[in-house]
NUVEXSE-309756 format. One record per atom (N, C-alpha, C, O, CB): residue in three letters; atom name; x, y, z. Coordinates in nm, 2 decimals. Glycine has a CB too. Example, Ala and Ser with C-alpha at 12.3 -4.5 7.8 and 13.67 -1.06 7.14 Angstrom:
<firos>
  code  site       x       y       z
   ala     N    1.32   -0.57    0.78
   ala    CA    1.23   -0.45    0.78
   ala     C    1.32   -0.33    0.78
   ala     O    1.42   -0.33    0.85
   ala    CB    1.13   -0.45    0.90
   ser     N    1.28   -0.22    0.71
   ser    CA    1.37   -0.11    0.71
   ser     C    1.29    0.00    0.79
   ser     O    1.34    0.11    0.80
   ser    CB    1.41   -0.06    0.57
</firos>
This chain:
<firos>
  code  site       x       y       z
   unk     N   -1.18    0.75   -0.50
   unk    CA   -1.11    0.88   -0.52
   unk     C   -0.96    0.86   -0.51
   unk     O   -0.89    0.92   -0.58
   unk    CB   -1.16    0.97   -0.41
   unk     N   -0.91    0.77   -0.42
   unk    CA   -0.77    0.75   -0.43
   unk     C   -0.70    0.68   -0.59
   unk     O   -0.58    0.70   -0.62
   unk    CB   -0.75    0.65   -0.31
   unk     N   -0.77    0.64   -0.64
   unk    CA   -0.74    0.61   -0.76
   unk     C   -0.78    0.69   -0.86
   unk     O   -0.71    0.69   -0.97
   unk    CB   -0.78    0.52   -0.77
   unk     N   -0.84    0.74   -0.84
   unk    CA   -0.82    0.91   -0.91
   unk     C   -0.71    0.98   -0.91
   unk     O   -0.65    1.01   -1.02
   unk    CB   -0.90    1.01   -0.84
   unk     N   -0.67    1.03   -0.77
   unk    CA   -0.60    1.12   -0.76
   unk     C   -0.42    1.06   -0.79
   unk     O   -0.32    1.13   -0.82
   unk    CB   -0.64    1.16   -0.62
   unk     N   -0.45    0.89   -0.76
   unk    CA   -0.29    0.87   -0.83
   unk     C   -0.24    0.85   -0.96
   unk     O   -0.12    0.85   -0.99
   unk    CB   -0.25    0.77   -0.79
   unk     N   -0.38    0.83   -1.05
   unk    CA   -0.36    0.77   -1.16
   unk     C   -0.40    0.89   -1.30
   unk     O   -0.39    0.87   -1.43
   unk    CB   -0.47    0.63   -1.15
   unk     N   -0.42    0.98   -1.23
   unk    CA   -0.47    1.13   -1.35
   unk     C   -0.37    1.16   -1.40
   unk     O   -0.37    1.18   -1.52
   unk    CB   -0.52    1.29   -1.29
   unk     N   -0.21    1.15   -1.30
   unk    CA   -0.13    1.21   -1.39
   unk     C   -0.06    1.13   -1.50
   unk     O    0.00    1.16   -1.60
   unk    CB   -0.04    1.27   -1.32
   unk     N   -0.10    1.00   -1.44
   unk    CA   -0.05    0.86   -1.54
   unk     C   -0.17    0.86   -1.71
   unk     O   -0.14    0.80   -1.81
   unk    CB   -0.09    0.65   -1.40
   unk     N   -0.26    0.92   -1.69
   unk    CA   -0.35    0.94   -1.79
   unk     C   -0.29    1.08   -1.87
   unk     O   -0.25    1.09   -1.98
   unk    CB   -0.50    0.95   -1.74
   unk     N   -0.31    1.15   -1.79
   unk    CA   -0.26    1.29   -1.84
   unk     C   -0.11    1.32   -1.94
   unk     O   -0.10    1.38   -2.05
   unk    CB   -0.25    1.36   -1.71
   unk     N    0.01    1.25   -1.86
   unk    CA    0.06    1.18   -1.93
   unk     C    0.04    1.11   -2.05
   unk     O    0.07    1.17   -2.15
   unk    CB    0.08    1.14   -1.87
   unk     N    0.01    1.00   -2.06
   unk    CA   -0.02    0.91   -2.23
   unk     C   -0.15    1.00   -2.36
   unk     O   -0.17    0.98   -2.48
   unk    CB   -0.13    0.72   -2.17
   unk     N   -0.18    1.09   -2.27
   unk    CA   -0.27    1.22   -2.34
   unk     C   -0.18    1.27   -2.44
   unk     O   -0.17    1.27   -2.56
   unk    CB   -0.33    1.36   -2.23
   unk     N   -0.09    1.32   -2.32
   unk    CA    0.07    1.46   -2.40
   unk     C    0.12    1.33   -2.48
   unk     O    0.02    1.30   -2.55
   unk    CB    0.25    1.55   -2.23
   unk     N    0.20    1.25   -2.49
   unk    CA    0.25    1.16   -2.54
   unk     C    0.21    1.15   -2.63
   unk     O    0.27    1.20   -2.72
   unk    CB    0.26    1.07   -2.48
   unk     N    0.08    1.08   -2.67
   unk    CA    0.00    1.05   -2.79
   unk     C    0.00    1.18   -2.90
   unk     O    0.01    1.17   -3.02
   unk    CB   -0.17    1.00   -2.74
   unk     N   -0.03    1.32   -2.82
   unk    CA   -0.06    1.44   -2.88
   unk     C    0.04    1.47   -2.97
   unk     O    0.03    1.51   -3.08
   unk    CB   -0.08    1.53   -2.78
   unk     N    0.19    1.45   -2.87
   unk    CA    0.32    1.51   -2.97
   unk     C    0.35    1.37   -3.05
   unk     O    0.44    1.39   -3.13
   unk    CB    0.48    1.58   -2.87
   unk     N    0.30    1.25   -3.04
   unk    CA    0.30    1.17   -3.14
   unk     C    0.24    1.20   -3.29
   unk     O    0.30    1.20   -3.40
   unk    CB    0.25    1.06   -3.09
   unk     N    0.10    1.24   -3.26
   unk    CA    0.01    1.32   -3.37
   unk     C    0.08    1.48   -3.38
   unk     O   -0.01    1.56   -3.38
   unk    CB   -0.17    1.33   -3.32
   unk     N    0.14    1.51   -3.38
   unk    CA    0.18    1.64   -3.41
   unk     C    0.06    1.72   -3.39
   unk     O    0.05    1.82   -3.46
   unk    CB    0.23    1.66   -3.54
   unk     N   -0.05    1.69   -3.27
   unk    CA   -0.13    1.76   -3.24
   unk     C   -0.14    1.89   -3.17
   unk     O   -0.13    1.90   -3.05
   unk    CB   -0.17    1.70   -3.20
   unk     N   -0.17    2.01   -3.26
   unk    CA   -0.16    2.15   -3.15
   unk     C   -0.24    2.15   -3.03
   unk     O   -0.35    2.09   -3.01
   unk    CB   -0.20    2.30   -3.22
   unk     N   -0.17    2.24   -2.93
   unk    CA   -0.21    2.23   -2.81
   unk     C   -0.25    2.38   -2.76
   unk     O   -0.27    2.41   -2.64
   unk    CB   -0.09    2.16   -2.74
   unk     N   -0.27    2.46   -2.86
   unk    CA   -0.22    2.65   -2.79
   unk     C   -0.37    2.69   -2.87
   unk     O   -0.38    2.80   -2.91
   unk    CB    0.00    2.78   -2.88
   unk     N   -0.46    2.61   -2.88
   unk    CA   -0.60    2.71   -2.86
   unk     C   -0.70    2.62   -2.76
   unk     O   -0.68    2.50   -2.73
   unk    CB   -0.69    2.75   -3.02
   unk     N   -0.81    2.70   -2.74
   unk    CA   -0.90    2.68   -2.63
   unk     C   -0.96    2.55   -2.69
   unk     O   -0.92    2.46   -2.60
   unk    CB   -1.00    2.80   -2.60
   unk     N   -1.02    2.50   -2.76
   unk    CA   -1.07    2.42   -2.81
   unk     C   -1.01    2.28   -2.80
   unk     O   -1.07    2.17   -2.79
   unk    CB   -1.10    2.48   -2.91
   unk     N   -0.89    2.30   -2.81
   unk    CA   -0.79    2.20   -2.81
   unk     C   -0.75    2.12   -2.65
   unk     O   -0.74    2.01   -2.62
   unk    CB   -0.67    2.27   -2.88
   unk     N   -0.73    2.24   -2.60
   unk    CA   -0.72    2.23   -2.44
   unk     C   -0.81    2.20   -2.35
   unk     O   -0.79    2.14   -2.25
   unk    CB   -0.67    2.33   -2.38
   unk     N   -0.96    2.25   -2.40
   unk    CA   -1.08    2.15   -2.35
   unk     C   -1.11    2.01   -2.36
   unk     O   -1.17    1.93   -2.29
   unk    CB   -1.18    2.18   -2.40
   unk     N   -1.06    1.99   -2.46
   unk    CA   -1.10    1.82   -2.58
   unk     C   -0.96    1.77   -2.48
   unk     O   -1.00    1.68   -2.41
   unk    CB   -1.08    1.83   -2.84
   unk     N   -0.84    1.79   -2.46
   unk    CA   -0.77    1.74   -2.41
   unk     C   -0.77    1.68   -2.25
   unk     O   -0.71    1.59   -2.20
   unk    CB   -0.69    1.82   -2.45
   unk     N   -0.87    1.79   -2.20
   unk    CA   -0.91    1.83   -2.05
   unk     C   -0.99    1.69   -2.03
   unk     O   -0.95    1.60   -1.97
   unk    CB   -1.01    1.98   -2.02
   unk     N   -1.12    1.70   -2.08
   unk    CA   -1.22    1.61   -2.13
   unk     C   -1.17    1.45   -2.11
   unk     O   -1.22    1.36   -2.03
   unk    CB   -1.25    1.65   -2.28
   unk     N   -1.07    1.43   -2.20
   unk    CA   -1.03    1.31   -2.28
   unk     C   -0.95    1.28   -2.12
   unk     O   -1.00    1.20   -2.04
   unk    CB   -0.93    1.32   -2.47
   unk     N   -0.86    1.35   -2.09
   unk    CA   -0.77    1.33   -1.94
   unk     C   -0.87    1.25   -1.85
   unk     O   -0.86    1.13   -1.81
   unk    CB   -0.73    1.49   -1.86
   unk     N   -0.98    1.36   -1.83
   unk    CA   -1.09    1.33   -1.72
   unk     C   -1.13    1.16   -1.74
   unk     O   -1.10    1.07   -1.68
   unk    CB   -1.24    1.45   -1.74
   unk     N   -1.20    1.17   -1.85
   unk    CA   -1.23    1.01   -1.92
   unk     C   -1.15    0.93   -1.89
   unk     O   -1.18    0.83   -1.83
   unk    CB   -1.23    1.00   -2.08
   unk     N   -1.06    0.93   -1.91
   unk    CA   -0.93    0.86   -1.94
   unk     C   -0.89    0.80   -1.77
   unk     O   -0.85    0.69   -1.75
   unk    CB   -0.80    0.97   -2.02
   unk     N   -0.90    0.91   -1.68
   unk    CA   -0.88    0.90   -1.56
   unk     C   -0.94    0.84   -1.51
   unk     O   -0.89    0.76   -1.43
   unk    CB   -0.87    0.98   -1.51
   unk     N   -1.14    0.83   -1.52
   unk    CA   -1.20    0.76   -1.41
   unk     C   -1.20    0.63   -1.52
   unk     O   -1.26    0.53   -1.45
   unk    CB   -1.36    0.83   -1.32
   unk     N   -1.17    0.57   -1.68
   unk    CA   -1.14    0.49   -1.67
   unk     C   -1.04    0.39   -1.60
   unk     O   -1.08    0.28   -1.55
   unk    CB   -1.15    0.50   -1.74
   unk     N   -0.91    0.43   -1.59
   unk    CA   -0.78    0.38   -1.52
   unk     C   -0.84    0.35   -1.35
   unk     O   -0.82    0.26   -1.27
   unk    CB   -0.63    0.51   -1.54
   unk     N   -0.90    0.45   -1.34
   unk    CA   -0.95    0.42   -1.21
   unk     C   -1.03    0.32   -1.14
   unk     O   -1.01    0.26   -1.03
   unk    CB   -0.99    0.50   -1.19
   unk     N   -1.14    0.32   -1.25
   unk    CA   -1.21    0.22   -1.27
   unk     C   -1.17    0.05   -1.30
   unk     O   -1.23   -0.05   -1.27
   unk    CB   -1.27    0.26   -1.38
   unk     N   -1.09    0.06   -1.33
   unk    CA   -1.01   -0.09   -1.38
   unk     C   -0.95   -0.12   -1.30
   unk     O   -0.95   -0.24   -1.26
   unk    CB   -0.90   -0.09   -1.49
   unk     N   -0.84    0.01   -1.21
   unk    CA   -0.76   -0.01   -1.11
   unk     C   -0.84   -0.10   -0.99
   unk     O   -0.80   -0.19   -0.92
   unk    CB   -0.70    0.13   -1.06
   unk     N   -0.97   -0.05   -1.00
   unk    CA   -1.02   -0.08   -0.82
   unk     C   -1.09   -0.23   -0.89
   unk     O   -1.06   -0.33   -0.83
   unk    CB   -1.18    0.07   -0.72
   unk     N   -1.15   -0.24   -0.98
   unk    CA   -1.22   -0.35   -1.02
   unk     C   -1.10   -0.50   -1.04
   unk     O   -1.11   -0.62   -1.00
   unk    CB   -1.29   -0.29   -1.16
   unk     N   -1.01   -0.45   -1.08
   unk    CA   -0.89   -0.60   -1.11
   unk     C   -0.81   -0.56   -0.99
   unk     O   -0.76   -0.67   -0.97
   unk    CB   -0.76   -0.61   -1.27
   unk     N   -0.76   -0.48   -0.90
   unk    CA   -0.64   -0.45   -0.85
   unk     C   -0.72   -0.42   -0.70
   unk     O   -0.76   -0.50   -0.61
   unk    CB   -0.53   -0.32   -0.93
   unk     N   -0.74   -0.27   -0.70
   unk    CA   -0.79   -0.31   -0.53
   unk     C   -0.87   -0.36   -0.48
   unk     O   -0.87   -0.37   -0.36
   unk    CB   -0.82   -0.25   -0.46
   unk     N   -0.97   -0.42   -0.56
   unk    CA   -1.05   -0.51   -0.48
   unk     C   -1.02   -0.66   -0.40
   unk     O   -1.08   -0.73   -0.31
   unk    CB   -1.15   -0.54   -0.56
   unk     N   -0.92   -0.67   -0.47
   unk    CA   -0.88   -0.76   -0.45
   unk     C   -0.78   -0.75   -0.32
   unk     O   -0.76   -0.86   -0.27
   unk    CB   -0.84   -0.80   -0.57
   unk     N   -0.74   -0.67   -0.29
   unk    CA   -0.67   -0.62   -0.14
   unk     C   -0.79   -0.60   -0.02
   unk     O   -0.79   -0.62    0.10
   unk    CB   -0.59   -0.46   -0.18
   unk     N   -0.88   -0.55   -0.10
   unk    CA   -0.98   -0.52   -0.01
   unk     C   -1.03   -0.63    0.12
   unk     O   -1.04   -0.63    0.24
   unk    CB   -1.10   -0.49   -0.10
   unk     N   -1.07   -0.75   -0.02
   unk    CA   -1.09   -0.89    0.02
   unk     C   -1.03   -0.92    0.14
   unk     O   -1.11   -0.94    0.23
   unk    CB   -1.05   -0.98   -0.07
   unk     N   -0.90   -0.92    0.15
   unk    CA   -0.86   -0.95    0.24
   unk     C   -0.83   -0.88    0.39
   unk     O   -0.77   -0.92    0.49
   unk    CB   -0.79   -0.99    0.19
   unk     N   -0.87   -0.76    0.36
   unk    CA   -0.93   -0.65    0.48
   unk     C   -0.95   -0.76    0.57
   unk     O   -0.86   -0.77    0.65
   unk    CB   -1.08   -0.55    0.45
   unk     N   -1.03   -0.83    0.57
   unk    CA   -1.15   -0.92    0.69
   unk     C   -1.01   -1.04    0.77
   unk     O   -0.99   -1.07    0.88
   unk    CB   -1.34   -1.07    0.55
   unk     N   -0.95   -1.07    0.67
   unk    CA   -0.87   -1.15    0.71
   unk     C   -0.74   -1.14    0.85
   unk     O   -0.72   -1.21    0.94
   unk    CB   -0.83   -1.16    0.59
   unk     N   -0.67   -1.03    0.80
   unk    CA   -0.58   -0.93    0.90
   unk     C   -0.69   -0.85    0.99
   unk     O   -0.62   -0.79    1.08
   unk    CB   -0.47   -0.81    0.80
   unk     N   -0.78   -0.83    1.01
   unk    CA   -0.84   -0.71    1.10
   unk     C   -0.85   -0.75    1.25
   unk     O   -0.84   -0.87    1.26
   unk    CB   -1.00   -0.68    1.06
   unk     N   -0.85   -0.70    1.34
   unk    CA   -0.87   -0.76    1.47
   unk     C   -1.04   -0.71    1.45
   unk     O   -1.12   -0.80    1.47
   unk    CB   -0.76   -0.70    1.61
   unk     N   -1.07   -0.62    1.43
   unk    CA   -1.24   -0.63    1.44
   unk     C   -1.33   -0.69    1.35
   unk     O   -1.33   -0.69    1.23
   unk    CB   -1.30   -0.50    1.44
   unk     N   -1.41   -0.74    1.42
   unk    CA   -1.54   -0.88    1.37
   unk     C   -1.60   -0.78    1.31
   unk     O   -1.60   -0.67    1.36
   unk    CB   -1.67   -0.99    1.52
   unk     N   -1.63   -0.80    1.22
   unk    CA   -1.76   -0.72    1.14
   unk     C   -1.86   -0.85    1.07
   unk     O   -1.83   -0.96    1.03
   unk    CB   -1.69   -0.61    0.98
   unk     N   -2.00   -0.78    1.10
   unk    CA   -2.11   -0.89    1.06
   unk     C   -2.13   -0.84    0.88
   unk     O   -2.13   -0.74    0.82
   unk    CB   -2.30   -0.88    1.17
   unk     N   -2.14   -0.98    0.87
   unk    CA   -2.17   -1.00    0.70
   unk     C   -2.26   -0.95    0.66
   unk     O   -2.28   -0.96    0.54
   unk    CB   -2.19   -1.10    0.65
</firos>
């Protein structure tokens, strides 16, 4: 979820960007769903990537710095 919540607007963002690249309208319903949609997608992909190459890799080393023993 944290990667959700930091990375939606960084998607949401390159959405608008791409849109006024395509001279894509934005002012009916139909348009602003498909846009909603594609954000959402777009978001738990970045998110997805983020935790898989980037935080997991922080995670890892949780065990390292901790003062509490945890069993494997």
């Amino acid at each position: 979820t944290y990667g959700i919540y930091l990375l939606h607007p960084i998607a949401i963002t390159v959405l608008d960007v791409v849109a006024r690249i395509l001279h894509l309208p934005k002012d009916n319903l139909l348009t602003s769903l498909t846009f909603g949609l594609l954000g959402f997608i777009a978001t738990l992909m970045l998110s997805s990537f983020s935790y898989r190459w980037y935080e997991s890799k922080f995670l890892a080393l949780k065990g390292r710095f901790s003062t509490i023993q945890t069993q494997p």
